[in-house]
N, C-alpha and C positions, 0 to 999 in steps of 0.2 A: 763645438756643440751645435753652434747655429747651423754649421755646414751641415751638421751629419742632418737633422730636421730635415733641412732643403732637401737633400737627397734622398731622404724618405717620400716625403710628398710627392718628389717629380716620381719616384717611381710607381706611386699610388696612383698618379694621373697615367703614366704610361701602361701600370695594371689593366685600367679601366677603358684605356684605347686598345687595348692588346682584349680586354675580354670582348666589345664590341667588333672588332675587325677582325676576330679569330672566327667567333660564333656564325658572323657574318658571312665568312669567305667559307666554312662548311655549310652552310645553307646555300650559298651559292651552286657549291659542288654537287650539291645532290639533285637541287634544280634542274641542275643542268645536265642531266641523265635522264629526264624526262621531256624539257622545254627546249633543251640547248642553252648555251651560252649568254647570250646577249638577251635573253628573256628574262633566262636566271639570275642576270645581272640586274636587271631593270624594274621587275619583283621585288626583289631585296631589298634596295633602295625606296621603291613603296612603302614596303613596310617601314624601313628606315624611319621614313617622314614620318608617317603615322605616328609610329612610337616616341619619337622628337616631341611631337606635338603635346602627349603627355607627361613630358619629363618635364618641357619648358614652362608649362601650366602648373607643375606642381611644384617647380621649384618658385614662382610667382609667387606664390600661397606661404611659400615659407617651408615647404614638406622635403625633407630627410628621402633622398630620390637615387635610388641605382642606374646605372648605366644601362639600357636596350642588350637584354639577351634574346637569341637568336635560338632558335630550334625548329630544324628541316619538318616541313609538311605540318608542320603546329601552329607555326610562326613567333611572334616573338614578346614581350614583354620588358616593363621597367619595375624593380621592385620597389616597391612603398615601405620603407625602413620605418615609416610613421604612419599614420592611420590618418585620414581627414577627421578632424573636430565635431562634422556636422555633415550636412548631405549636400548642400549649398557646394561647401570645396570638393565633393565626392564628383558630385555632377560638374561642374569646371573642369576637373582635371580628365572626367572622363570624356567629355562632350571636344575637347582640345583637340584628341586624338583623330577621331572623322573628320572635323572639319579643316585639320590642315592635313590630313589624308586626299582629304576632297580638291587642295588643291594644286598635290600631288600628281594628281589625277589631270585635272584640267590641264595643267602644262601637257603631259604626254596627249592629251585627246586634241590640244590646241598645233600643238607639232606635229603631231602626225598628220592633222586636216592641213598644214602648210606643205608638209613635207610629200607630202601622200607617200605614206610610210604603215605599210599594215603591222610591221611590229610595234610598232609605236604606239598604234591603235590597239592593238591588242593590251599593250599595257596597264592601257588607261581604263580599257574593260576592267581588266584585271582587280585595278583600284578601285573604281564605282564599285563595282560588287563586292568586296573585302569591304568599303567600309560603310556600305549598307547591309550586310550581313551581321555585321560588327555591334549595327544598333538594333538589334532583338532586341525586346524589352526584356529582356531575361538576365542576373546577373549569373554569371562573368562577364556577361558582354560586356563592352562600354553604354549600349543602350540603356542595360541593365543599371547603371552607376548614375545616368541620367535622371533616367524616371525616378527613380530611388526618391527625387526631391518633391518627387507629386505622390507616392504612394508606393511602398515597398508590395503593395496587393498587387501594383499592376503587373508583377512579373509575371503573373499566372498568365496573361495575354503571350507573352514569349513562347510560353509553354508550344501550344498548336502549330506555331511557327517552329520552332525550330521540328518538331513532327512533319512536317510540309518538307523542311528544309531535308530531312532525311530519307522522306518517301521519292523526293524527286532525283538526288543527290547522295547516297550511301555511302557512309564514311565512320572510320573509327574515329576520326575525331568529333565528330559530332557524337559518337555514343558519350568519349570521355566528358565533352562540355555537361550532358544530362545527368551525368553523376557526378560533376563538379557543382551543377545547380540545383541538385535536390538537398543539401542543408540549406541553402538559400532558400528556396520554396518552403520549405519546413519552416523558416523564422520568420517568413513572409505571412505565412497560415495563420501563426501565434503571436502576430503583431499588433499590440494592442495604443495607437496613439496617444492614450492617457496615460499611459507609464512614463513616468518622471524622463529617464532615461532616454525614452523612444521623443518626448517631447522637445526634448534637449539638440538630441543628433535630427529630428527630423524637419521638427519646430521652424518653419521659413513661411515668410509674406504672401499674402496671394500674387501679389504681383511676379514675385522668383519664381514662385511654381506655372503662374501664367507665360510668362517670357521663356523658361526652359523649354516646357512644353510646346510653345508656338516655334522656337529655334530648331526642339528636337524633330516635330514634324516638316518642318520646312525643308529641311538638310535632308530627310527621309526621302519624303517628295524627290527631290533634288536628282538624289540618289540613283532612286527605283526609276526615275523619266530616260537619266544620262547611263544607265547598265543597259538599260532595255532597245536606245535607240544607236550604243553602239556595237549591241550584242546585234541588230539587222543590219548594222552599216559593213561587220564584218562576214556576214553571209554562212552559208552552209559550215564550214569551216569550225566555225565557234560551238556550233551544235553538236 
């Protein structure tokens, strides 16, 4: 009996490598009909980190966390089998994701300037701008999950941005994110901080919503400095 157990589990762990490194290596393949190869490789693994980053943050917390799925030109996701308690662990687990995104990113921008390695660099664009894209204040984003612990109204700020994000940039995924974020904007509208409820889930110190806030813009900053000056360090090329 105990054997047969063990041999469930391992194959539930091997489930869960096999879903991740399945999903993974067809995002790879598709990548790589657009980027080539060794982009689509090195993308991936972006993402990878990224999404690490909110698995490792939420399993921290105590939160019931799926394995990093993958889907071509979408990107990728961990499921939350549990909900966060409060806005406090919303924002931690979302805020995880950018910031070891971020130093994802720096490794490829810090090799490539050793290396003098333009795919390398290109990477590492790649990454600065995924995960400053990433923090819209808008939910779904992760920005979106951030802010959330200063005020679920700020989402409407996202709004104009991701319209920006669109006018310069046209993509059907950004139509899907606008209509994954209008029941959010909708409960954002009619959110009323006095409701027992909303007090509950939103209810945090000034000082958490100060320190978020100052984290969130910092890494923002951060961001928008390190996309911008390696989007001219790669030249005509990037444009």
């Amino acid at each position: 009996m105990i054997k047969a157990l063990l041999l469930l589990l391992s194959a539930l762990k091997l489930g869960k490598v096999l879903t991740v490194a399945g999903t993974m290596a067809i995002s790879v393949v598709a990548y790589s009909f657009v980027f080539g190869w060794w982009y689509a490789v090195g993308f991936v693994l972006l993402i990878l980190v990224h999404e690490m980053g909110h698995y490792i943050a939420a399993r921290q917390r105590g939160l019931n966390v799926g394995v990093p799925t993958f889907i071509p030109f979408v990107g990728a996701w961990i499921a939350l089998k549990e909900q966060p308690m409060n806005a406090e662990t919303e924002a931690y687990v979302g805020f995880a994701g950018p910031l070891v995104g971020t130093v994802g990113a720096l490794i490829c921008y810090f090799l490539a300037r050793y290396y003098d390695n333009s795919l390398l660099l290109a990477l590492s664009y790649a990454g600065f701008f995924i995960n400053l894209f990433n923090l819209i204040p808008l939910s779904p984003f992760d920005g979106g999950r951030i802010t959330a612990v200063l005020s679920p109204r700020i989402w409407f700020f996202g709004v104009p941005m991701l319209a920006a994000m669109f006018l310069w940039r046209p993509s059907p995924m950004l139509v899907l994110v606008a209509i994954m974020a209008l029941p959010q904007l909708t409960r954002a509208f009619k959110y009323d901080p006095t409701l027992p409820e909303n007090a509950a889930y939103y209810g945090t110190s000034t000082e958490t919503k100060v320190t978020y806030g100052a984290y969130y813009l910092a890494l923002a900053a951060f961001l928008a400095v390190m996309s911008y000056e390696v989007h001219q360090m790669l030249g005509p090329a990037a444009r």
